[in-house]
N, C-alpha and C positions, 0 to 999 in steps of 0.2 A: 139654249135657253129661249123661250117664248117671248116673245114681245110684246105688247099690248100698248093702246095709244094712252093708258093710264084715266081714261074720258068717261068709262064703265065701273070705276069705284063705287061713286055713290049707291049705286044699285048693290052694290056686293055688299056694302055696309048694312043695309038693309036686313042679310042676314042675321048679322050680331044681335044678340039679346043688347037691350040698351042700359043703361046705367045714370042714376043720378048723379048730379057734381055732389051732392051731400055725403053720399055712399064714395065715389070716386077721394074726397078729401079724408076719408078714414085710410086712404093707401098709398096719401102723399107723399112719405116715404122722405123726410125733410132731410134726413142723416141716409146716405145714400153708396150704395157704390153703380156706376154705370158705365153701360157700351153703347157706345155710337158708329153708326154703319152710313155711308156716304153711295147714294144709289143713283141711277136713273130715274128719273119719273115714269117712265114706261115700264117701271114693273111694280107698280105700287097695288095694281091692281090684282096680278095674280101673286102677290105674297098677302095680301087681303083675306083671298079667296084660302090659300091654305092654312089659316088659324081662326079662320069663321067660326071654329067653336071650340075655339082655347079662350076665348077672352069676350067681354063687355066692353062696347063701348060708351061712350059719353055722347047721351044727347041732351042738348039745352034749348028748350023752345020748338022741338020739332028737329032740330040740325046737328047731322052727328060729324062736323065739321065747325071746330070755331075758327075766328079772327083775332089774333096776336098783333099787338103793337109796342114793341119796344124803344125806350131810348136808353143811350146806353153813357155812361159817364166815365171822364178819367181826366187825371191830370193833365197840365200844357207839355209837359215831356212823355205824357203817353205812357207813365210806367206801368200800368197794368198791363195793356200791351205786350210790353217788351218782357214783363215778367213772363208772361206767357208763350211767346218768342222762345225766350229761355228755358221752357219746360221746369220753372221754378218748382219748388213746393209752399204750399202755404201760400199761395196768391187766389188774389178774387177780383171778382167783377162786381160791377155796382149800376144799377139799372131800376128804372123806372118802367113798368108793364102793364098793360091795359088788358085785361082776360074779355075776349068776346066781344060783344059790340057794344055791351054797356058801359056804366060808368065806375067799375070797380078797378081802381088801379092799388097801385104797391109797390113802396121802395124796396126793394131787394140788395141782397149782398148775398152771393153764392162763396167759398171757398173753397177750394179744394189742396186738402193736406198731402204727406209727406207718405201717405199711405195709399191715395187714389179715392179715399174717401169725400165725398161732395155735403157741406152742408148748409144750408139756407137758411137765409132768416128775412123774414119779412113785414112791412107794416105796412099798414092801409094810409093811403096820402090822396090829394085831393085833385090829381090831375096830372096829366104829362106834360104842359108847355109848363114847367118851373125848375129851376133851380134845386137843390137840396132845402126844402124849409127850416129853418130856423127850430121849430120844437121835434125835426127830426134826425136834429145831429148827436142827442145823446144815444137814438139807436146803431145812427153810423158809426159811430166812436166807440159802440160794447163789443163791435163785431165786425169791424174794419180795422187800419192803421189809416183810414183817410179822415178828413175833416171834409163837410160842406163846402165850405172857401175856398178849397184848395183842388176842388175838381168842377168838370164842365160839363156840356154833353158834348159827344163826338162823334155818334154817328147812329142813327135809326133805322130800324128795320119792322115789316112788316110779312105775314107770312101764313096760311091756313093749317092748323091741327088735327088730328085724328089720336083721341087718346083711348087707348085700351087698358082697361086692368083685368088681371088671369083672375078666373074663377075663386081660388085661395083670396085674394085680393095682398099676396104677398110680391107683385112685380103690377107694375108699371111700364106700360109701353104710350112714348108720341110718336106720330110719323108726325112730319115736317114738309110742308110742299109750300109752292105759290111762292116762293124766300123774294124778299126787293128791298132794298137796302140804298140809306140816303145818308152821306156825307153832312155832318155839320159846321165841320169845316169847308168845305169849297162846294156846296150843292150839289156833286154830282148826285147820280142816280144810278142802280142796276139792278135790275129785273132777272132772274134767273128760274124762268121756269121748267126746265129741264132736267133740275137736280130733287132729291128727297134725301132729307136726313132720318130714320129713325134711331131711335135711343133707347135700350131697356133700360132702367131703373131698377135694382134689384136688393135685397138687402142680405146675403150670402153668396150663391151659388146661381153662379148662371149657367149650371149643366141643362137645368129642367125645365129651362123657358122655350117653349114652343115657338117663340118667334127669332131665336136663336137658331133654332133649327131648321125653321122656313128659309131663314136667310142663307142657311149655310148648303140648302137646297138648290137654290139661286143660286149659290158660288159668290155669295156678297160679304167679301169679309170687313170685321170689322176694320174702322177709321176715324180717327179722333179725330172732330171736329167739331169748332168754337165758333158761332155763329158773328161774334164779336172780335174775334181774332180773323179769320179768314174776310168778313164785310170789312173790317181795315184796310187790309192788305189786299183786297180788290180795288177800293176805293182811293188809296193812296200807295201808288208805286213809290214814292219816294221814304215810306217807311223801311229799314231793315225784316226783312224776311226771306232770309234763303231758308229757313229750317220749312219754312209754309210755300215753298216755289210747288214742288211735286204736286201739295195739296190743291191751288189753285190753278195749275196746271190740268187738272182729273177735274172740277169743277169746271171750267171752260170747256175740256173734251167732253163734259157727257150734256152740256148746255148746248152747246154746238150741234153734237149727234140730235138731241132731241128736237132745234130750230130746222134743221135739214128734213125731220118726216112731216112737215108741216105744211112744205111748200109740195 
């Protein structure tokens, strides 16, 4: 497999035909099934390169690269967490998101059922330094089992995107890079620039997505990973997580690997 220092992206992006967030939100894909693939940053660039014209990208302002800011919330026992831990069904996350550099944030609740099916639902809120407000607990409570009161934040992360949608505009692809993640509880910190998550988004069949195939070109098989599950249990060794040791195990290995071609 080719190596690349991942630093030549931008330039390759360039190829893509670009895409408005207007056009991009007709393919949001709210009711979802998806895969997530756990890579190197060092090869962000030539799996770029080979679906340069399967897909559009997302440019906003000139930048076909946004800025993510998450905070992410749960109860004092961490059950969301742990539900996740558990490989429940029917468990969600609940998070507050900042899209890009502006001032559009959104309280979110993701789900995901008993089928693998992921579904969202979000409202527009007025900032990330707050709490659950008060006239946003009737949306928490349509489409949670949590109350406002009863959860906190616990841990934030910030992170650069690259969103692709297929010609059809029937699949959705993010890559994920630049991931740094900050504890709410004890202020740690970690910066992991080494690793890239991408996720296809899909609403059938993931035989015909081109970047399925790229991947699988790479030898990059898919790997479930929870940006809020795995930043816990980096952030916090004293939480339970043996089902997530391997995982953050291979997240250290290939953060490592990429700190070493640095120097």
């Amino acid at each position: 497999m080719n190596m690349s220092s991942g630093t030549d992206f931008q330039e390759i992006l360039k190829r893509f035909e670009g895409i408005s967030l207007e056009e991009v939100n007709k393919a949001s894909l709210m009711r979802r099934k998806d895969k997530k693939y756990l890579f190197s940053f060092q090869h962000l660039s030539e799996l770029l390169t080979l679906v340069c014209k399967d897909y559009r990208v997302l440019e906003i302002d000139g930048s076909r690269s946004q800025h993510y800011h998450t905070r992410y919330f749960d109860t004092d026992g961490r059950e969301m967490y742990h539900k996740h831990h558990r490989g429940l069904a029917n468990r969600h996350k609940v998070r507050i998101r900042r899209y890009g550099s502006g001032t559009l944030h959104f309280l979110e609740v993701k789900k995901k059922n008993a089928k693998g099916i992921t579904t969202k639902k979000r409202v527009k809120t007025s900032g990330m330094e707050h709490a659950v407000l008060l006239k946003e607990e009737e949306f928490l409570a349509s489409c949670s089992p949590y109350a406002g009161s009863g959860i906190d934040s616990a841990m934030e992360n910030e992170f650069r995107r690259i969103t692709l949608v297929s010609q059809a505009q029937t699949e959705r692809v993010t890559l994920d890079y630049s991931l740094q993640f900050t504890s709410k509880e004890n202020g740690e910190e970690l910066a992991l620039p080494g690793i890239a998550i991408a996720e296809i988004k899909y609403e059938n069949h993931l035989a015909g997505s081109p970047l399925h195939a790229a991947l699988r070109t790479l030898r990059i098989k898919p790997s479930r990973f929870s940006k809020y599950a795995i930043g816990m249990a980096l952030l916090h060794s004293g939480l339970k997580q043996n089902r997530f040791k391997s995982k953050v195990r291979k997240v250290n290995q290939l953060n490592q690997q990429y700190q070493l071609t640095l120097k």
